[in-house]
N, C-alpha and C positions, 0 to 999 in steps of 0.2 A: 594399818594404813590401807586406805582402797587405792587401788591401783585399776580405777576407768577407765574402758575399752569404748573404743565409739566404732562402729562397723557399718559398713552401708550394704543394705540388702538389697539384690537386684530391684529392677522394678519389676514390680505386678503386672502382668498385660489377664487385664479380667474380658479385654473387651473379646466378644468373638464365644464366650462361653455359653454355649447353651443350654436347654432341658434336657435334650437328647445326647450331650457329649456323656460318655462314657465316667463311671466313678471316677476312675484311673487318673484320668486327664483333669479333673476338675481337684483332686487331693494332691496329687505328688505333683505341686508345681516346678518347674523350672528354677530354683533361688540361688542364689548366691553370695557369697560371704565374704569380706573384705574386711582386714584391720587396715584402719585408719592412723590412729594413736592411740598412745596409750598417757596415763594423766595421773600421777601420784601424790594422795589426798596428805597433806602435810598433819602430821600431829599437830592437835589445837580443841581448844573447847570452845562451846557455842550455847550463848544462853544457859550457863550452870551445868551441862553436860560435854564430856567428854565426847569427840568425835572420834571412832573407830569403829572395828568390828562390824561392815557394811556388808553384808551377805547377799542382799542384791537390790536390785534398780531396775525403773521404770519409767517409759517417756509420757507424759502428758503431751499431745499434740496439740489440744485446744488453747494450754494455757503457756507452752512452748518451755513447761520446769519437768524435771525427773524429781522422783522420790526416790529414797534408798532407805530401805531399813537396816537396824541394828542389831545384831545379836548377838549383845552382850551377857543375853538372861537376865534380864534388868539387876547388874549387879554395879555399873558404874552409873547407873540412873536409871529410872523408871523405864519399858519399854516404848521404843519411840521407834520415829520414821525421820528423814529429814527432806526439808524440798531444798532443790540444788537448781542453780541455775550453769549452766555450761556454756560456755563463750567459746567463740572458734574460731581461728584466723583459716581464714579460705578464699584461696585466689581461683581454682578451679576444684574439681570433681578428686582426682590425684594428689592434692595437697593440701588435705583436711589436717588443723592439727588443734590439739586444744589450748587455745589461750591462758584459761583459767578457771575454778569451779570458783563459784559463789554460794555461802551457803546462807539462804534467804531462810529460810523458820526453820525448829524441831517441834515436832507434835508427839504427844506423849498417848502414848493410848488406854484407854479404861476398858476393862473388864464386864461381866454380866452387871455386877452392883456398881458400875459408876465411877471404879477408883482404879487408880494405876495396878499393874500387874505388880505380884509381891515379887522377889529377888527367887531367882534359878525356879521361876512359875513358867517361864515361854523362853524357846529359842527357835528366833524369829528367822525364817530363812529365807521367803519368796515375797513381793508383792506384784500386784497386778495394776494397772486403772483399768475400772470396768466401765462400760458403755453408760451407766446409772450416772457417773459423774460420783463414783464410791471407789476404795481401795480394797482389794482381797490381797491380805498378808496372810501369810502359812506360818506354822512353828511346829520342829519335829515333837515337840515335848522333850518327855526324859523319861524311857522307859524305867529304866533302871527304880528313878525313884516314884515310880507309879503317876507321872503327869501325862496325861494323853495327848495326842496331837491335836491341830486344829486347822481346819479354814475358814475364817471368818472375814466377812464383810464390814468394814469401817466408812464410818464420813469421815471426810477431808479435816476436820478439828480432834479425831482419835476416838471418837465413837462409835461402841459398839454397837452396829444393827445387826446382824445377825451371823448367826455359828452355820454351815454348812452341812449335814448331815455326812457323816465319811462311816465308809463297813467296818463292824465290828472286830474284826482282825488289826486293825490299828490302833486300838487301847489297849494298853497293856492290861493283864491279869491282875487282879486283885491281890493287895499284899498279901493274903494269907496263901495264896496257890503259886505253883513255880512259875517261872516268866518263860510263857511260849507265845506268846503272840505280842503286838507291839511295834512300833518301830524303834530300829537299830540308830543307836546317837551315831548324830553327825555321817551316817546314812541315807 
């Protein structure tokens, strides 16, 4: 079960910043951090796939829905993301609380050749919306059993555009050599 934080982060004062303000001032801004509520995703399937295992979310501003993906390791369905829509009862700024999640699509994501990810292939753990109007989803892999990690770039329909190039220190070693490098599961 996901259990949804909604937080509200100071506001931004960009105004006033200039060429000549100091790195300092223009990177460590001011922010601040607030729980809201919190919103626990009931067991339930959607579209042929089991909802759970949400490892993280992300707000789309333009189209007002989050994405959250799965990582299941495509073992209770293909690897996928879900868009969510989030309802909120708010009378002021102090009394934010979540009405209800909606879970509007699952998109299933495809690989270099076009097909869903095979079972314990990806374990999906971050996504992004990027400026492109694209999603960047991460997955640790599995060092263990020789899967590399990944960051790659998707369309909004689960296609893959492109892989991110990451330093070689984070695929793991080749089966026949001892495992020193790699990332550490669920690390």
């Amino acid at each position: 079960l996901l259990i949804l934080i909604i937080c509200c982060l100071g506001w931004f004062n960009f105004v006033g910043i200039n060429s000549s303000a100091i790195a300092q001032e223009r990177v460590f801004l001011d922010l601040s951090l607030k729980l809201l509520d919190q919103y626990e995703l009931p067991a339930q399937s959607f579209e042929n796939t089991e909802v759970g295992g949400l490892s993280a979310i992300t707000y789309d501003r333009q189209n007002e829905i989050f994405y959250a993906v799965s990582d299941d390791r495509s073992k209770l369905a293909p690897a996928r993301f879900y868009t969510l829509k989030i309802n909120l009862n708010q009378t002021d700024l102090e009394t934010v609380k979540i009405a209800n999640v909606e879970i509007k699509n699952v998109t299933l994501l495809k690989n270099k050749q076009g097909e869903n990810y095979p079972e314990n292939s990806v374990d999906l753990e971050g996504i992004a919306v990027s400026p492109r109007n694209t999603l960047f989803i991460s997955s640790e892999g599995n060092t263990r059993k020789r899967i590399p990690s990944f960051v790659a770039e998707f369309d909004f329909k689960g296609n893959l555009q492109q892989e991110i190039p990451l330093p070689e220190r984070y695929f793991p070693n080749e089966k026949s050599e001892p495992l020193t490098k790699g990332v550490q599961n669920n690390l």
